[in-house]
Structure formats: C-alpha cells, structure tokens
C-alpha positions as CSV (number, residue, x, y, z in Angstrom):
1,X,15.0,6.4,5.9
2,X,13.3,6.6,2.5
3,X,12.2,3.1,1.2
4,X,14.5,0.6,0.5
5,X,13.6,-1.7,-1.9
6,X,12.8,-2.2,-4.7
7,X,15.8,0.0,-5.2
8,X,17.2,0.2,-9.2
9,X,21.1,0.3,-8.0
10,X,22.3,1.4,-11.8
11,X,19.4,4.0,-12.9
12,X,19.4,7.4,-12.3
13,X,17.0,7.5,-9.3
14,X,16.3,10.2,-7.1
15,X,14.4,10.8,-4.2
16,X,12.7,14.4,-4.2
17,X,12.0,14.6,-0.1
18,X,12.4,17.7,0.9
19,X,11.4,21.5,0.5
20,X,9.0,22.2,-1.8
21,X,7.7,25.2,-2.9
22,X,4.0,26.0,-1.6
23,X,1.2,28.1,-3.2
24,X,-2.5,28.2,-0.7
25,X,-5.1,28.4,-3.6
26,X,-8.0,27.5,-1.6
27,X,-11.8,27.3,-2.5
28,X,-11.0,27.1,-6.1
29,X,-11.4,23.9,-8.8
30,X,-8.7,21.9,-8.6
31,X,-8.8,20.9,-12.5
32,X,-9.1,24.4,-13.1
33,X,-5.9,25.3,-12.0
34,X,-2.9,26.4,-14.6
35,X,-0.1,25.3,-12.6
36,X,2.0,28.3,-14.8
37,X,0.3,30.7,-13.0
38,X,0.8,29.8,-9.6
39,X,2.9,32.0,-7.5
40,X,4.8,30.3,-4.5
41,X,5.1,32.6,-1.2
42,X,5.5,29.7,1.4
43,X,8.1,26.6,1.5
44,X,6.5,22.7,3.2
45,X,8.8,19.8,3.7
46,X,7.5,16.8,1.6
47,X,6.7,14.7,2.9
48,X,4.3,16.9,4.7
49,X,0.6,17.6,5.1
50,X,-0.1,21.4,4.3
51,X,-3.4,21.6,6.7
52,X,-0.7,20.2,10.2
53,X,1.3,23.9,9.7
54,X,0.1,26.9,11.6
55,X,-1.3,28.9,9.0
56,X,-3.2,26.4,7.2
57,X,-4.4,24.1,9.9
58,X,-7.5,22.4,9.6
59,X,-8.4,24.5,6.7
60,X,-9.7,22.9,3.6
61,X,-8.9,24.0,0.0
62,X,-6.4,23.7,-3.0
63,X,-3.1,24.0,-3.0
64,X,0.2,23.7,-5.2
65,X,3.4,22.5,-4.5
66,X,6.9,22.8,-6.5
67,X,9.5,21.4,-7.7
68,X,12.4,20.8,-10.4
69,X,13.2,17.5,-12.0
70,X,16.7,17.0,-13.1
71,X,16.6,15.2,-16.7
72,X,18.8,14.3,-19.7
73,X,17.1,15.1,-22.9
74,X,15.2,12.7,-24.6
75,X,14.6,10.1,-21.9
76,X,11.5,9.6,-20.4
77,X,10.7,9.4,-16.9
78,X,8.8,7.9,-13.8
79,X,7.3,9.5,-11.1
80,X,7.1,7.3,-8.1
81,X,4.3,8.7,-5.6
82,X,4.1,6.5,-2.2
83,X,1.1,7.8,-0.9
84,X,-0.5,11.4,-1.3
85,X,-4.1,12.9,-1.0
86,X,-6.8,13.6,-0.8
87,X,-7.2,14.1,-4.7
88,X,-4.0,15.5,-6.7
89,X,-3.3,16.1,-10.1
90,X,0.1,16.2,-11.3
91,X,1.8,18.4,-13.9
92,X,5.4,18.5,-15.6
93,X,5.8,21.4,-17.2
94,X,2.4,22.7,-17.4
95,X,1.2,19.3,-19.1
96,X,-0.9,17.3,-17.1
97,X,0.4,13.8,-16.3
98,X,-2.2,12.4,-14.3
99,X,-4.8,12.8,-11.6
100,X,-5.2,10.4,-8.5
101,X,-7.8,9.8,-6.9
102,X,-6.7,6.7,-4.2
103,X,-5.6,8.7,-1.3
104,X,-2.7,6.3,0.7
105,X,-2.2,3.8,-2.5
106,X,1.4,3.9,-4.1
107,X,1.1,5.2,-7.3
108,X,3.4,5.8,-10.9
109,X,3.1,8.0,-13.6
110,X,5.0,8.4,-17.1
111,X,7.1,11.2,-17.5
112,X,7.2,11.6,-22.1
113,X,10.5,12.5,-23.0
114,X,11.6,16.3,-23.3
115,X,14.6,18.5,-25.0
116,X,14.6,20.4,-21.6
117,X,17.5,19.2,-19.2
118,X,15.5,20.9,-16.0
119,X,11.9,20.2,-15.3
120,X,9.4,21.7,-13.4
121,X,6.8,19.5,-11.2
122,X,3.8,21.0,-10.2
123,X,1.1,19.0,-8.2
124,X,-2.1,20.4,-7.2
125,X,-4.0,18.9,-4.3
126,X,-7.3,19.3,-3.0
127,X,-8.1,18.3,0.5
128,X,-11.7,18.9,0.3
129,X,-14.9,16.2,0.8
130,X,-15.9,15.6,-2.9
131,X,-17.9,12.2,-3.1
132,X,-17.5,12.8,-6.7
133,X,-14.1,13.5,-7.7
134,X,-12.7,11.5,-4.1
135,X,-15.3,8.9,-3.2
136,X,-13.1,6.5,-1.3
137,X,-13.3,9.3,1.2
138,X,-15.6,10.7,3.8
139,X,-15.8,13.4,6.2
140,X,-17.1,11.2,9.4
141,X,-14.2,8.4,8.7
142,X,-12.6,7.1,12.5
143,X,-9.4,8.7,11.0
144,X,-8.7,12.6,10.3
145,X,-8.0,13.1,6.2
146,X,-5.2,15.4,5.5
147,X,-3.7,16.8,2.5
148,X,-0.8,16.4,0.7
149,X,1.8,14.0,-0.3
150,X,2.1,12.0,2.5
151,X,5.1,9.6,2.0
152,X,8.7,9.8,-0.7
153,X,8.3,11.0,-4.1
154,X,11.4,9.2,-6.6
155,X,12.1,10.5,-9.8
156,X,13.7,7.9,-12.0
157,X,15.3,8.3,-15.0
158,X,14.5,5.4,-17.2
159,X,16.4,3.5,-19.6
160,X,15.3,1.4,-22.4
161,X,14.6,-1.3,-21.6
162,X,13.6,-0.4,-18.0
163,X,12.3,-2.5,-15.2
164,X,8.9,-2.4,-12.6
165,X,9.3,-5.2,-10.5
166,X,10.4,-8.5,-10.1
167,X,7.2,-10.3,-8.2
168,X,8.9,-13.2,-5.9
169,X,6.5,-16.0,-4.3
170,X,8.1,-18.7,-1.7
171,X,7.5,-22.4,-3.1
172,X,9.6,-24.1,-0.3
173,X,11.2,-22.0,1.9
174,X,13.2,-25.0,3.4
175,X,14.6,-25.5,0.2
176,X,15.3,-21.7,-1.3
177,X,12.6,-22.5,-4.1
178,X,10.8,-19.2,-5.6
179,X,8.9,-18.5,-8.4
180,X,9.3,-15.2,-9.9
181,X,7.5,-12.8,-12.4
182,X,9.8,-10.2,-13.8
183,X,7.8,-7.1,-15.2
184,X,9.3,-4.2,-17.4
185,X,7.9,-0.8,-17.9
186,X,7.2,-0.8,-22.1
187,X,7.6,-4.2,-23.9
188,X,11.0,-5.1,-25.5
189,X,12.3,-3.5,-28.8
190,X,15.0,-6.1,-29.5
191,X,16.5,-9.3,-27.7
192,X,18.1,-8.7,-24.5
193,X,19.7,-11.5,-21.8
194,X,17.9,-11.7,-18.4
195,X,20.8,-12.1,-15.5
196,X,19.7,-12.4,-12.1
197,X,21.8,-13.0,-8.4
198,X,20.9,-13.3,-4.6
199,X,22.6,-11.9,-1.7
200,X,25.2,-10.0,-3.9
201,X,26.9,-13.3,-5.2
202,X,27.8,-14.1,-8.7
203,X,25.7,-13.3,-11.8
204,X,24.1,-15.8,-13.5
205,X,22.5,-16.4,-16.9
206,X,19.2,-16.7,-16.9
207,X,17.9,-16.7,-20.4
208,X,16.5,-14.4,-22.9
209,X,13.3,-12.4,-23.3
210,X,12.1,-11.8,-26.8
211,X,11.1,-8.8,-29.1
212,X,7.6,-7.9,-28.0
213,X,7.8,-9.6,-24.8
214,X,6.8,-7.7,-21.2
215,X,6.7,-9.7,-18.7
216,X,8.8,-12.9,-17.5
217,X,8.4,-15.8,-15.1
218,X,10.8,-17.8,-13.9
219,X,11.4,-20.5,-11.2
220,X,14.9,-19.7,-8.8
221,X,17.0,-22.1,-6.2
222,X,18.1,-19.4,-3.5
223,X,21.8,-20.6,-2.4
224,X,21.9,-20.9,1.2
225,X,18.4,-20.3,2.1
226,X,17.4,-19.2,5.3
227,X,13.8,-19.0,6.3
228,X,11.8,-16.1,7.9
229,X,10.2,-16.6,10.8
230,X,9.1,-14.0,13.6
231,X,11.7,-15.0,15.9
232,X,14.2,-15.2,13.0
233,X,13.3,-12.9,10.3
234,X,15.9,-13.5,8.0
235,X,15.6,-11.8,4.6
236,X,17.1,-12.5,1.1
237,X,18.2,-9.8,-2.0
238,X,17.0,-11.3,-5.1
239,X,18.6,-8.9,-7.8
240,X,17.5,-8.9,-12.0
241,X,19.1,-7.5,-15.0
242,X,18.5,-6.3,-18.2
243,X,20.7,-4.4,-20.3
244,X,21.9,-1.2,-18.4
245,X,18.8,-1.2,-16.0
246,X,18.2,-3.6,-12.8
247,X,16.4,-3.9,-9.7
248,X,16.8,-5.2,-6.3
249,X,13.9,-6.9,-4.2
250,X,14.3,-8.3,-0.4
251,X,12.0,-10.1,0.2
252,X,11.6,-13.5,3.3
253,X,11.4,-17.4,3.1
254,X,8.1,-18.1,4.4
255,X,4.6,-19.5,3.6
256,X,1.2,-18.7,5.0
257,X,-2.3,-20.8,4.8
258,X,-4.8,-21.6,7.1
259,X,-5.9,-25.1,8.5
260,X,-9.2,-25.5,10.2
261,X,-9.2,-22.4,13.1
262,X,-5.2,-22.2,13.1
263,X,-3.4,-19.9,10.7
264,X,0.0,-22.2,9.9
265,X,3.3,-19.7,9.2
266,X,5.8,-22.2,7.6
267,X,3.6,-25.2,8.2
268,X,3.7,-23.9,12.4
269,X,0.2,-22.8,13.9
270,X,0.9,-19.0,14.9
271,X,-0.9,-17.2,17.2
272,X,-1.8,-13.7,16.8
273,X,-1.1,-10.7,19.4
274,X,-1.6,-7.5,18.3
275,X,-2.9,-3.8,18.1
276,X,-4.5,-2.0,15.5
277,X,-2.3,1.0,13.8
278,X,-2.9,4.3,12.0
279,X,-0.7,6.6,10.6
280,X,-1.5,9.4,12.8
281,X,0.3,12.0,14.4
282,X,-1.0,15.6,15.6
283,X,2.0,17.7,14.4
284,X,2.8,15.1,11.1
285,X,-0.6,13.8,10.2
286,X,0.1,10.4,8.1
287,X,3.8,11.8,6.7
288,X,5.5,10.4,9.7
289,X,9.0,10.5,10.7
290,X,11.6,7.5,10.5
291,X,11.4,8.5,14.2
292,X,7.9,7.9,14.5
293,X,8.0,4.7,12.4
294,X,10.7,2.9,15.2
295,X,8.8,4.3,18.3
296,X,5.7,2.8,16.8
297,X,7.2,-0.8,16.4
298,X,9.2,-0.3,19.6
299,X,6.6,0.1,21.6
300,X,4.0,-2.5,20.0
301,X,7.0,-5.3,20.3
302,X,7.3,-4.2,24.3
303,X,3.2,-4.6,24.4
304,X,4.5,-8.1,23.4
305,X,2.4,-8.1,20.0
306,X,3.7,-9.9,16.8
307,X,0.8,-8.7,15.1
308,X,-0.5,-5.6,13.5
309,X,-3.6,-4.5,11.7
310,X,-2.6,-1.6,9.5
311,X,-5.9,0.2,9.9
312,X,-7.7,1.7,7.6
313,X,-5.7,2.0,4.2
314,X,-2.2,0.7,2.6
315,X,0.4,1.3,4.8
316,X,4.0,3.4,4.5
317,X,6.3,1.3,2.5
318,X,9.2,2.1,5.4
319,X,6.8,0.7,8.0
320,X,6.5,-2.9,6.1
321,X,10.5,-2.9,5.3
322,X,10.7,-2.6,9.3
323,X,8.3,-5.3,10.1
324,X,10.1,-7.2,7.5
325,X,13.0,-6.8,9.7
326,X,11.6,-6.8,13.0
327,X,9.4,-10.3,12.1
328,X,6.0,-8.5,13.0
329,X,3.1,-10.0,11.4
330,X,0.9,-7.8,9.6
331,X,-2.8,-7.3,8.5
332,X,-2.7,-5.1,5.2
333,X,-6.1,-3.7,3.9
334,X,-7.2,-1.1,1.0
335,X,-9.1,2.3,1.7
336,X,-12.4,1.4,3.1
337,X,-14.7,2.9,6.0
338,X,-18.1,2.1,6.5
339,X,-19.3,1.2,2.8
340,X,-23.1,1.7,2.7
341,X,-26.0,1.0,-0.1
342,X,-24.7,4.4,-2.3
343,X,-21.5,3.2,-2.4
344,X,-22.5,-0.4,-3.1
345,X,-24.7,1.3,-6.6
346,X,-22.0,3.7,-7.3
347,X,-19.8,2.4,-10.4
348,X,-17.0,4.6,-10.4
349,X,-16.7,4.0,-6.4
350,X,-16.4,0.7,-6.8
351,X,-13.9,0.9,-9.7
352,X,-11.6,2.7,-7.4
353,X,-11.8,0.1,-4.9
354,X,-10.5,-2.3,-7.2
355,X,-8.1,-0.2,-8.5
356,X,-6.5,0.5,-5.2
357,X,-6.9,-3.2,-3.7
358,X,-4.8,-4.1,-7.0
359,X,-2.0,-1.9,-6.3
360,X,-2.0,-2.8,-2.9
361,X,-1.4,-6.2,-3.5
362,X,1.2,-5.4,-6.4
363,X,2.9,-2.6,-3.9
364,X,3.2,-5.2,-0.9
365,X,3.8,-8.5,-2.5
366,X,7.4,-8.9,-1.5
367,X,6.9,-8.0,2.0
368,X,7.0,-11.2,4.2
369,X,5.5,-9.9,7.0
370,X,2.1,-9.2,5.1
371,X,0.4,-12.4,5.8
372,X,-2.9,-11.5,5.0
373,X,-5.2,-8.9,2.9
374,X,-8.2,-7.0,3.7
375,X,-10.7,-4.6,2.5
376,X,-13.9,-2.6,3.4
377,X,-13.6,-2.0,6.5
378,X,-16.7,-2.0,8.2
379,X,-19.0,-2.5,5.4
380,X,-22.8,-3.5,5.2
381,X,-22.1,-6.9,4.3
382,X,-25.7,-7.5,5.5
383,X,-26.8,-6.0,2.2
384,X,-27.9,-8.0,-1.0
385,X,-26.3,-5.0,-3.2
386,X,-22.7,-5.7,-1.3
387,X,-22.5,-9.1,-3.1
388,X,-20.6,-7.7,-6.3
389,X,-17.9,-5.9,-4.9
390,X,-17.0,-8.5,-2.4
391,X,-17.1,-11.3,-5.2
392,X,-15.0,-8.6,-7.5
393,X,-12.9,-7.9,-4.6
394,X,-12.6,-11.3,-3.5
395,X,-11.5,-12.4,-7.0
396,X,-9.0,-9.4,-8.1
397,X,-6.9,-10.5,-4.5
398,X,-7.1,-14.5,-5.4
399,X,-5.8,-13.6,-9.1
400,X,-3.4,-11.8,-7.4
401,X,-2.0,-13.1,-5.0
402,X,-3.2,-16.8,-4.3
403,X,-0.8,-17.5,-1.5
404,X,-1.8,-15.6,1.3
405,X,-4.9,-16.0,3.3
406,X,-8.2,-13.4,2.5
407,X,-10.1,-11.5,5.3
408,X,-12.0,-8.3,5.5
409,X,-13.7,-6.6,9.2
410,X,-17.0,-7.0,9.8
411,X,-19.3,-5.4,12.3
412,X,-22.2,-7.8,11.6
413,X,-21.5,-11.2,12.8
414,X,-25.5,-11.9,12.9
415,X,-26.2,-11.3,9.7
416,X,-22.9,-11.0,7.4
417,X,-23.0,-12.5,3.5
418,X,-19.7,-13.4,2.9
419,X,-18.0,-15.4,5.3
420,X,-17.8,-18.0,3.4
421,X,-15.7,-17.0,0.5
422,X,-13.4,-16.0,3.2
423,X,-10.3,-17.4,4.7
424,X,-10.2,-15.6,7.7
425,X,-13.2,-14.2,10.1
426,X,-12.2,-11.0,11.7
427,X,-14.8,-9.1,14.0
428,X,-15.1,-5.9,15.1
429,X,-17.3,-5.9,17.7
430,X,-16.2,-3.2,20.8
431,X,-17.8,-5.8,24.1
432,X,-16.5,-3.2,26.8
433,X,-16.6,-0.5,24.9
434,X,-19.8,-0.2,23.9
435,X,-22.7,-1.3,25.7
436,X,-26.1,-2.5,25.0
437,X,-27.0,-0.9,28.6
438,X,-26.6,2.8,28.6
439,X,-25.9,3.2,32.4
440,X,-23.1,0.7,32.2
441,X,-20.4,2.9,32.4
442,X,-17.4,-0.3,32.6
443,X,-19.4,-3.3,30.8
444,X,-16.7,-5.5,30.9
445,X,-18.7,-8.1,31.8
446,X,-20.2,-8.1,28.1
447,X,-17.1,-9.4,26.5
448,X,-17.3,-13.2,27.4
449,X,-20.9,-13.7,27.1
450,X,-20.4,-11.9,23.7
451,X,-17.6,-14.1,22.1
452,X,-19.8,-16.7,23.2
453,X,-22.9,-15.8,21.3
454,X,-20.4,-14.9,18.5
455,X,-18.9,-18.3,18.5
456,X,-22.0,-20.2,18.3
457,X,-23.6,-18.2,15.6
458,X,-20.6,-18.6,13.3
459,X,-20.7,-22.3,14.3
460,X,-24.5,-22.2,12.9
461,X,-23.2,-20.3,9.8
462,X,-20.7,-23.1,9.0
463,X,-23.2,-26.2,9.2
C-alpha cells in the first residue's frame, strides 16, 4: 500500500519501492563520496534500513544505494522522499541534487531537465551520530536511529504547469464549506483555467490564475457533504486541474478547538483514549510493512483507544491515510528528544527544527485525524534560553495552520515556561513507573497523589 493521496491521476508518477542496488562504504565522508565510483555488490528492498540486514546490523557508516529513473527528455522532474535518514545526499547522474538533513520529515527535490531518456539515482546515507551535519539526532534518544530511506520514494514526471498541493481547511462541515489554497510547483508562464470536482462528479469552472501567479485560494461548497467523525469517518476527494496536470486530495469534514478543559471535535467534547506509537520493528526498523501498519491500528482499536500519540517524529504518510479511515485521533509532533541548553544556543539546530515542523504541518494538513501538533519532546522548557524556539515554533504552526489546537510534552510541570501560549497541556510524568522511593519496586500508589499535585500547580499557573 504506498500512499494514496495526494495522488496526480494524469502525470507520469511512479513509485520506485523496491530493489535497489546497495554499496557498504562505511567510515568514510559522506560529502566526499563520487557516487560514479561506487561499485554495487549487494541488493536492499527500499523501503528498507541497511543496518536491520545480517551483514550490516547495527553497524554504523556510509552507504549508497541505486537506482534508474525513467525520463522523457527535456522535462524536469521531482523526487518525492517520504521519510529517509539519518543524513542523505542525493545524486542524479553524478550531480548533486540535495542533501537532507530531517531524518522522518517528507521531503522534495528538483530534478533539471536532461537529453538522457534513462537516469541514474544515487543516494548516499550516513547513519552515523554527527551533531554537526545531523543535529536533530542523538545517540541516547528513547528510540533506535536506523539508516536508510525509510518510507516510498515517487518519481514524477512534471508538466508545465505542474501542481504541489491543494491545501483544504473545513469552514462548516455541516454545510460542505472549505477553503482551499491551491499551490503549483514554478509560477505560471501564460493564463491557464483552474477546474476543480469532488467525489468524481462533474468538472466545474473555477476561474483563472494569471501570468506570474503561484499560488491560489479559493472558497468550495462540497455537494452532499458528509462529516467525519470517529464513529463515522467519512472522507471526501477534492480533485484540481490545470492544463494537462492535476491532483487529488481526500481529506474529512471536521473541526477541532478547545473550550475551557474539553477539546470539542465538531462542536462535541471528545475524550481522549490512547497509546503512544513508534515506528519500530526489530527486523524492519521504521520502514514498516502495510502488514505492520493494520496490526498496529488493529490492535490499538481492540485496546479501545481513539487516540494516538505519534511519538517522537512525523509519522508514515500510509499510517495517517489509515487513521483517516479508521477515525483514530491523532497527536502529530516534529523530531525532538530531550532539547537541552546546546541545542537551545545552537542556530543551525534550531533552523532545522523549524524547517521540519513546517513540513510537517504542510505534509499532514489534509489528514482529518491529525487534530493536534506538537514539538520538542521533552525539552527544558524550565530554561530562559528555550523561550525563542518555542515562541518561533509556536508562531511557524499558528501561521500555518491556525485551525487546530497547539501542544508540545513536557517533563516539568513545576517549573515549565510556556504553558501559556499553549492550547493543550500534555505531561509526561511516568507515576508507577518511576519512583521517588528507590525500594518501591510497584509504586502505584504514586499516581493519584501525583495528578493531584499536578492539578493544583497548573491551577496556580493559570491564576
């Protein structure tokens, strides 16, 4: 099952899962690499994480991986990543195209144009700790951090002019009302119609976008709206056109806010059941199985959750189009682990941050279930020098994405800075788990009396 939507129905797309070719490089500089030279004695399914196979696992180093790209001359091209790391820099015919640096995040990269009908994609990744060249990562996270490219790779084809995304926020869900924000790749040459239809029914003008222009936004009646609920998650297909290019987005009916201590889904107070989720798996690492993806949900719906938090970076693409369908609430926060004063001082660190919360948001947006974002997992929010990435953090999501609902974890509910530009308080605070009292080998007596204390300090903080 590679990822649904958006989907480009007339483009020349292609998904590039499968076997790659595989070259172990090991302790070497990953930007020093000529991909040319590479010679290729082992084959890895991608998605795949070279350190899970027998000969490589747990080892650390550089490695390339291979493959050919199927062109027409003179067009150029997008490379759709949906999650790779830990850092990788990608190569079409011995040019470099990029580098990456946000292990998890969904990431794009221009293709130029080339006379060549049959291209050849190289990309290099390093799976080694490097706070410099991968500071969003750490040896001592609470999750292992594999390498290689994780989730689907696409190759598209583009046209001119091509389309990103068509962005799609509920107004009403009773009544069908959206608002949308179409987005193209490169700006328009000429003048070109804009015609747009839901659920596969008739095409419809809906006006024209100008020389020059990039973006669009436009307000849209649904016919026959049906709203999205967890016990009814029904979804609409909101398809745009332009020219010889389109795209298809699915997105739900449904609005999100929060009201005093109650979080309202469609103006209803919703209560929240669920478990924490990584993309783990000892033989896969985070490049799971559709397999993997449905025993997962199957077996968090039979806990009886409608809730997930997915923990501790953006999640699989297929995993969201499932909650979508499955009407399981979700939690869905950027790369973050236990931010401390270096990171907090460090520029480039905190650039990434934003980068990758951005993406996140952009990635997600049309995924009803994701009804709240996070970030930072775990941070010293205690500190004075945390206030400027959690006002900059706080402030990219809000520009964003203003309809849904802001929180971030905390670990310290005594003496945490930010609550307050928050919309939601989450806490993670282990009572049972962990104990103040060494000896107590079962403290589950510590849980009550904690919420308690928690409950009236935040009542404090709020006076």
């Amino acid at each position: 099952m590679a990822t649904t939507y958006p989907s480009y129905p007339t483009r020349s797309a292609h998904l590039l899962d499968g076997l790659w070719d595989f070259c172990w490089l090991g302790d070497v500089d990953p930007n020093k690499v000529n991909p040319l030279e590479c010679e290729y004695t082992h084959r890895i399914a991608i998605p795949g994480c070279f350190d899970t196979l027998p000969d490589f696992v747990g080892q650390r180093g550089v490695v390339a991986l291979h493959t050919r790209l199927h062109c027409p001359p003179g067009f150029e091209g997008l490379l759709r990543f949906k999650g790779m790391g830990i850092y990788a820099s990608i190569w079409v015919d011995g040019a470099l195209i990029g580098q990456n640096q946000l292990p998890y995040s969904g990431v794009d990269f221009i293709v130029p144009p080339s006379n060549e009908q049959m291209r050849n994609l190289v990309v290099v990744v390093d799976n080694r700790f490097d706070a410099k060249r991968s500071p969003l990562i750490e040896q001592y996270f609470d999750f292992y951090c594999y390498g290689g490219i994780y989730r689907s790779v696409e190759w598209h084809v583009l046209p001119d002019p091509a389309i990103n995304r068509v962005k799609i926020h509920t107004v009403d869900p009773d009544a069908g009302k959206v608002q949308c924000k179409l987005e193209l790749m490169h700006p328009c040459k000429a003048q070109y119609n804009i015609q747009v239809r839901c659920d596969r029914g008739e095409w419809t003008f809906l006006q024209t976008m100008e020389a020059g222009e990039k973006t669009l936004e436009f307000a849209y009646d649904v016919p026959n709206p049906r709203k999205w609920t967890t016990e009814d998650p029904q979804l609409h297909l909101l398809e745009v056109a332009i020219d010889e290019d389109r795209v298809a987005e699915r997105f739900g009916l449904r609005t999100v806010e929060v009201q005093g201590s109650e979080i309202l889904l469609n103006g209803d107070p919703v209560k929240l059941k669920g478990v924490c989720r990584h993309e783990a798996h000892p033989h896969f690492g985070p490049a799971l199985p559709d397999h993997v993806l449905i025993q997962d949900l199957q077996l968090i719906k039979q806990l009886g959750c409608n809730f997930i938090r997915g923990s501790h970076y953006p999640q699989d693409p297929r995993f969201l189009d499932l909650c979508d369908e499955a009407g399981i609430l979700f939690f869905e926060e950027s790369l973050g682990w236990g931010q401390r004063l270096e990171h907090f001082k460090n520029s480039e660190f905190c650039d990434l941050q934003e980068k990758q919360t951005q993406l996140m948001v952009a990635n997600s947006y049309n995924h009803p279930s994701v009804i709240m974002w996070g970030f930072l997992n775990e941070a010293d929010s205690s500190l004075k020098e945390s206030d400027d990435l959690f006002a900059r953090l706080v402030g990219l999501v809000r520009s964003e994405d203003p309809s849904r609902p802001i929180t971030y974890a905390s670990n310290h509910p005594w003496n945490d800075r930010h609550f307050s530009q928050f919309d939601i308080i989450s806490l993670n605070l282990y009572p049972g788990w962990y104990s103040e009292d060494s000896d107590k080998t079962r403290p589950l007596e510590d849980i009550a009396s904690l919420f308690d204390r928690v409950k009236e300090q935040l009542d404090k903080t709020s006076q």
